[in-house]
N, C-alpha and C positions, 0 to 999 in steps of 0.2 A: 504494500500500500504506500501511496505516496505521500508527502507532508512532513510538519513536523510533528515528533510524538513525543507527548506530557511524559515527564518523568513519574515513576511511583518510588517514592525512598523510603525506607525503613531502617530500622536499630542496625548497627554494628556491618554494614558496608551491605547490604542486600538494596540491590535497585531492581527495581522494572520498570519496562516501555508498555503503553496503553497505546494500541492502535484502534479505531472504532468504524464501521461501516454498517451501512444499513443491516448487512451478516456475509456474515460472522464478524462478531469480534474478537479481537488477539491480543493476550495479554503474554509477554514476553518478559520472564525470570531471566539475570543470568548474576554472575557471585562477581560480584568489583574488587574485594580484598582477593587475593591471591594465596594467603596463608588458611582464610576459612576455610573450614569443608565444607564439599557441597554439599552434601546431606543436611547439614545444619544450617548452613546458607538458605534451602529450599524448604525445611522446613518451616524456618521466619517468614519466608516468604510468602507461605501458605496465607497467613493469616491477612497480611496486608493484602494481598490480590483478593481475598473475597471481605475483604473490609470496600475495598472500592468498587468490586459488584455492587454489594450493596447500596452504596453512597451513591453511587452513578444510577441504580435501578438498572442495571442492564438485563437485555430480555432476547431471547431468541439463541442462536448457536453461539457459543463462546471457549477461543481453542487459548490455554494454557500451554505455552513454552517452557520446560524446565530446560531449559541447555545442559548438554552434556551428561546428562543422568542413563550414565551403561552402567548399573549395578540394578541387576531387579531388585534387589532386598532394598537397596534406596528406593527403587521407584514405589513398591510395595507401603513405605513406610509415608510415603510423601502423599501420596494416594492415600491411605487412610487418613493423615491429617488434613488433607483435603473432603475429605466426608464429614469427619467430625467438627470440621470449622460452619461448613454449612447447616448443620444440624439448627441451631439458631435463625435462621434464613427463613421469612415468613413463604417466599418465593416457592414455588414449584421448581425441584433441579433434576436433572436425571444426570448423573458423570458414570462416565467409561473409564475405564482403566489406564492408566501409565501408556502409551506404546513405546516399543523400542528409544524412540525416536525423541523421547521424552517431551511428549505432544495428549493433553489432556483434551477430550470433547466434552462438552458438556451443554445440555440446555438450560435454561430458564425464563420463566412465565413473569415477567413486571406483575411486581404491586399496585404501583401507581399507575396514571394516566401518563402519558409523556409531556416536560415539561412544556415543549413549544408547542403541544394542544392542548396545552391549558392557560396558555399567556398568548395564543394566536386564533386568527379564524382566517376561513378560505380567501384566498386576493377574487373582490369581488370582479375583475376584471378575466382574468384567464381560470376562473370558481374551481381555483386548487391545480390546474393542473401542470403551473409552471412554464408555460407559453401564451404569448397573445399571440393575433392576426398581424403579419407585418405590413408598413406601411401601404405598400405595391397591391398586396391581397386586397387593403378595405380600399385602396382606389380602384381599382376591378369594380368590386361591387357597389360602389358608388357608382362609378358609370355605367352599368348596368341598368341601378335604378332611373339614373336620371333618363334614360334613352324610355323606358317602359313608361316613365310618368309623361314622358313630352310625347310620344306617341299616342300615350292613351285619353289626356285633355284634352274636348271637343275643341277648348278655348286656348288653344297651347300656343297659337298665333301669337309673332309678337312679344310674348312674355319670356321676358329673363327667367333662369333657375339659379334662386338660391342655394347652398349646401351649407348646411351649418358641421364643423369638426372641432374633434380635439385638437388645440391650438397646434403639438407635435404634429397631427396629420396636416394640421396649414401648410408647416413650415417643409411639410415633403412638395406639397402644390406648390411650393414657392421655390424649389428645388429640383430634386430629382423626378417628380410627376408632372412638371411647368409643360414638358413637352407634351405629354399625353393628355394634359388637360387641355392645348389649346389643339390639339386636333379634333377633340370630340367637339369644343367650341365652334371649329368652322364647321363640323360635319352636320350637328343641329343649326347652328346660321344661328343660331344665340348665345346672349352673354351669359357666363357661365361665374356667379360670385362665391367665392370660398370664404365663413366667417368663422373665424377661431374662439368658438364661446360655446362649445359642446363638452360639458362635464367628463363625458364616460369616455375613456381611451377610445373604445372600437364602437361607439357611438356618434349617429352621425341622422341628420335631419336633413332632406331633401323637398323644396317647395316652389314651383311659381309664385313668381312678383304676384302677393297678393293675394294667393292661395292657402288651404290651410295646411298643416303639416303631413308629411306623409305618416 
């Protein structure tokens, strides 16, 4: 995973790196004194790494790094103290065993609601899904409309069409769509006015001088 990753520190030279993704997440042991042993090194470590499960509420698949752990009587021993730390854990867990590789799997089920939906609601604009409509798209279907309304007015003679936008989608009309907007300009044989006073990003109001709103 890429970034930078939060230290975890603990008593008498035991660090770990917290990596986090939507899933899995990776919590990575390894012994910074040289002189500790690993087994004692990993067993402090036990406590701290699911001290910060907890803290963090973390949920879903979560893989445990012990580096360097080829002794199975270690891995055995490090693995029970990982059961038993959890034991306290209001959390739903289910852990695997040691592998060779000394790589823990484990689930868990959050307690809580997750903090950023509990201190957020959906962007009423792209309603959660982390995209809007880009510029070029809502000019399409702006001149779509406008062609359908000037076509379909008995009284369309004559009258200019308004388009009300989000002031950003003006400054595309004033820009990169300048061209496109005055071709449909000549192609209707009307003036074509763009007003920057439309609240909603990918909202937009199209009208004859004098007509009421679409």
């Amino acid at each position: 995973m890429g970034g930078a990753r939060p230290d975890l520190r603990g008593a008498r030279g035991r660090e770990g790196h917290r990596e986090s993704a939507p899933a899995p997440c990776l919590a990575q042991v390894r012994r910074v004194h040289r002189h500790r042993p690993y087994r004692g090194a990993r067993l402090e470590a036990v406590g701290e790494v699911v001290r910060q499960i907890r803290l963090r509420d973390l949920g879903g698949i979560i893989i445990i790094d012990f580096i360097d752990m080829e002794v199975a009587e270690h891995r055995e021993q490090v693995y029970r103290q990982l059961k038993k730390a959890l034991v306290e854990d209001k959390a739903r867990t289910n852990v695997l065993e040691i592998s060779e590789l000394g790589l823990v799997e484990m689930t868990r089920k959050r307690v809580r609601q997750d903090l950023r939906a509990l201190l957020s609601a959906p962007c009423p604009t792209c309603k959660g899904s982390g995209v809007t409509k880009s510029d070029a798209t809502l000019a399409t279907e702006i001149f779509r409309v406008v062609r359908a309304k000037v076509r379909s007015a008995e009284d369309a003679n004559g009258r200019d069409v308004v388009v009300r936008v989000h002031p950003d989608l003006a400054r595309y009309f004033e820009g990169d769509g300048q061209e496109a907007l005055e071709r449909l300009t000549r192609a209707l044989e009307r003036k074509i006015t763009i007003q920057p006073n439309h609240a909603d990003r990918e909202g937009y109001e199209v009208k004859l001088r004098g007509g009421a709103p679409q």
